[in-house]
N, C-alpha and C positions, 0 to 999 in steps of 0.2 A: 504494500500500500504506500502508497504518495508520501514521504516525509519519512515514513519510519524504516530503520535500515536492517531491523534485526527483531527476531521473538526471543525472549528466554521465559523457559518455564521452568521455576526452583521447585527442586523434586529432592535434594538430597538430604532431609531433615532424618532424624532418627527414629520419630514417630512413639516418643516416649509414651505419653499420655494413649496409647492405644495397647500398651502392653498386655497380654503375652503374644497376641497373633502379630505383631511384628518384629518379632524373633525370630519367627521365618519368612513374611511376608512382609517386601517394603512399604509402607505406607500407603504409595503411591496406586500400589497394587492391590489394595484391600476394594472388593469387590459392594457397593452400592445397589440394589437392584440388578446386579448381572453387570453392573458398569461398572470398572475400576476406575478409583478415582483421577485417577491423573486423567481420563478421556474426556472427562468432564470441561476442562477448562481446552484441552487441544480443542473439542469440539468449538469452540467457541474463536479460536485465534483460526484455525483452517476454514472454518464458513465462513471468517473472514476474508480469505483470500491469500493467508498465508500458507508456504507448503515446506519450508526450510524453518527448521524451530530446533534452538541450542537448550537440552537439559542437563542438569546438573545432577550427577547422581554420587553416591556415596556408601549408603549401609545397605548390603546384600546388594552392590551394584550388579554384579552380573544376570541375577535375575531381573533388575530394571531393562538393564540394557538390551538383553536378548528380546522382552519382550516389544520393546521400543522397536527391534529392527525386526520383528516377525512385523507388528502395526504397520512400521512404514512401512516395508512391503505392498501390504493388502489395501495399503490407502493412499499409495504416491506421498509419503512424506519422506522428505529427509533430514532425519534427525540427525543435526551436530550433539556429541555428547563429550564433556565435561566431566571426565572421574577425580571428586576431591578425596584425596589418601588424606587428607587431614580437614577438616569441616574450617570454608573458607567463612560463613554466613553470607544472608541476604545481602551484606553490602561487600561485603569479599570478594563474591560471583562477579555480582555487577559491575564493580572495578576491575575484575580481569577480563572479563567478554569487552570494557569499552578498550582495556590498551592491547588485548589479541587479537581485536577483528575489526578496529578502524572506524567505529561504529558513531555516527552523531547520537542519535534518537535509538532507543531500543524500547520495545514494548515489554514488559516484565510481568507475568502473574505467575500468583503460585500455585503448587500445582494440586492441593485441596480447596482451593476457592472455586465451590459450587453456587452455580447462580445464572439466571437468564439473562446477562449483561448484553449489550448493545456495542460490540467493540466500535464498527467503524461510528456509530454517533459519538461514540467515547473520544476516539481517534479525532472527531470531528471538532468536539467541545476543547481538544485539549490545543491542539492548533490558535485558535484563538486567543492565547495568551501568553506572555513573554515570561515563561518561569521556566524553572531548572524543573521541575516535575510536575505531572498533572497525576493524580489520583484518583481513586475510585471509593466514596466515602456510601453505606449502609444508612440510610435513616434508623435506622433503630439499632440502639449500641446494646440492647440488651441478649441481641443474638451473636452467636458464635464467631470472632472476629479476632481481629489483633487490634487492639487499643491506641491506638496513635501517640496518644500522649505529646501533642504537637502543638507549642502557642498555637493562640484563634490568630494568625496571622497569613491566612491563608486564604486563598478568595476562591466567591463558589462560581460556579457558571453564570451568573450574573456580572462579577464581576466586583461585587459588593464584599466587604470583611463581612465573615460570618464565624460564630466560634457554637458552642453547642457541643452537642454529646452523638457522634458518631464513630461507627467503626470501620477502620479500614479494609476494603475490601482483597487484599493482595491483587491489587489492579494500579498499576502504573506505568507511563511515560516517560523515560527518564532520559535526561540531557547530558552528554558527557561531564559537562563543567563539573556537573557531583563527583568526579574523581578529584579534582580540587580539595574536597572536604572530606573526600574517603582515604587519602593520602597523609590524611596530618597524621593519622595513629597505625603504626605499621604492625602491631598484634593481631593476628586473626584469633576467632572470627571475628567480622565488624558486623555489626546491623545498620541497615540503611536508614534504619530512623534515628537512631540514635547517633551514627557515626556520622551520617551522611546530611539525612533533612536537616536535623535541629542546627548542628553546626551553618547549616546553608541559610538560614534563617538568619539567624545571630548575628549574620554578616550582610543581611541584606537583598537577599536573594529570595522570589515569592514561589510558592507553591499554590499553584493550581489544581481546582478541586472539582468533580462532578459527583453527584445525586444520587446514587442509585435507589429506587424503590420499586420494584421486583423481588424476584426471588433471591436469597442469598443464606449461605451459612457457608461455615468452611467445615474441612469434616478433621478436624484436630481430637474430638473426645468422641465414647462411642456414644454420650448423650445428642451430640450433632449430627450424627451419621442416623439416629434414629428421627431427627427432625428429618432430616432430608430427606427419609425415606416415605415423608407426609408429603413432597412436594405432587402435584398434579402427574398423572398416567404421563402426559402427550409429555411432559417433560421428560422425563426418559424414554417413550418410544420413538421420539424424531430425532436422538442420539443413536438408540440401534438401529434404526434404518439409515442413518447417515454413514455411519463406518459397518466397515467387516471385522468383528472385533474376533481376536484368539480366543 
């Protein structure tokens, strides 16, 4: 798509909070209605029109990986993959996909953020604005999310400061310059919000923000993974009939 040069989908977490079945089964791999999670978000970045997407894999990688390249296969994708021998974090990834691949804009989700998102509107709204990141913010921070924890200094699709209580959707745009801010601390892992937004803030630098209210949860506990499985029939049947899944 037009402006954005790159997908990464962060797949290599350890999947603590889902213990014991990802002892043998990576996160990404734990199976939703017959859907594993990681298709959930590919779904979403490939109806978009992307076909090339970099993941990041880590604990029981080979079983990520194989299945990753049985998928692409059966779905014309090709997956760039990232084996971290030692857990880089959310901002770790991202600051090495911008200085190994040349990359201005890359689109980043993760890869348990379930949800009927609107990429290319996303894509659309974020364009729109001169910030180091555009985000994807949950009206309701009571569901299953990652907490921002981000001054209100951030503006919504309006254009307007807005602060409130929302939750990030692992949905963002992100602009090289955040390697600026992901470089000052050279300990891995980094978190991109911690390492990367806040510091970019502090200095000056706005983040851009869109709406989402649709469907959303990520599936981090098995309490989320049982909401999700509340989500409507048609939302999971127009993912299996979209892909030929293993």
């Amino acid at each position: 798509m037009h402006g954005v040069d790159g997908v990464l989908v962060l797949a290599a977490g350890l999947g603590e909070r889902l213990k014991p079945i990802t002892e043998n089964i990576p996160k990404p791999l734990i199976r939703i209605r017959d859907i594993p999670i990681i298709v959930f978000p590919l779904y979403l970045v490939v109806k978009s029109g992307f076909r090339r997407i970099i993941v990041n894999s880590h604990h029981l990688a080979d079983i990520l990986e194989n299945f990753l390249l049985d998928f692409g296969k059966k779905n014309s994708i090709d997956f760039v993959i990232i084996r971290e021998e030692k857990l880089l974090g959310t901002g770790g990834t991202i600051k090495y996909v911008f200085e190994n691949f040349g990359f201005e804009k890359i689109l980043v989700i993760n890869s348990d953020s379930v949800g009927d998102f609107d990429i290319p509107e996303f894509l659309n709204e974020a364009f729109q604005f001169d910030s180091i990141a555009h985000i994807m913010l949950y009206q309701d921070s009571s569901i299953g999310g990652i907490d921002l924890n981000l001054p209100s200094r951030y503006v919504n699709i309006k254009g307007e400061g807005r602060g409130g209580n929302y939750t990030f959707c692992g949905v963002h745009l992100v602009d090289r310059k955040i390697v600026n801010f992901l470089s000052q601390k050279r300990d891995i892992p980094l978190c991109i919000i911690r390492d990367g937004y806040i510091p970019a803030i502090s200095y000056g630098e706005k983040i851009s923000a869109s709406i989402h209210t649709g469907l959303f949860s990520d599936a981090g506990t098995y309490e989320r993974i049982e909401h999700i499985k509340k989500f409507p029939n048609h939302f999971f049947e127009r993912i299996k009939n979209y892909f030929s899944l293993p």
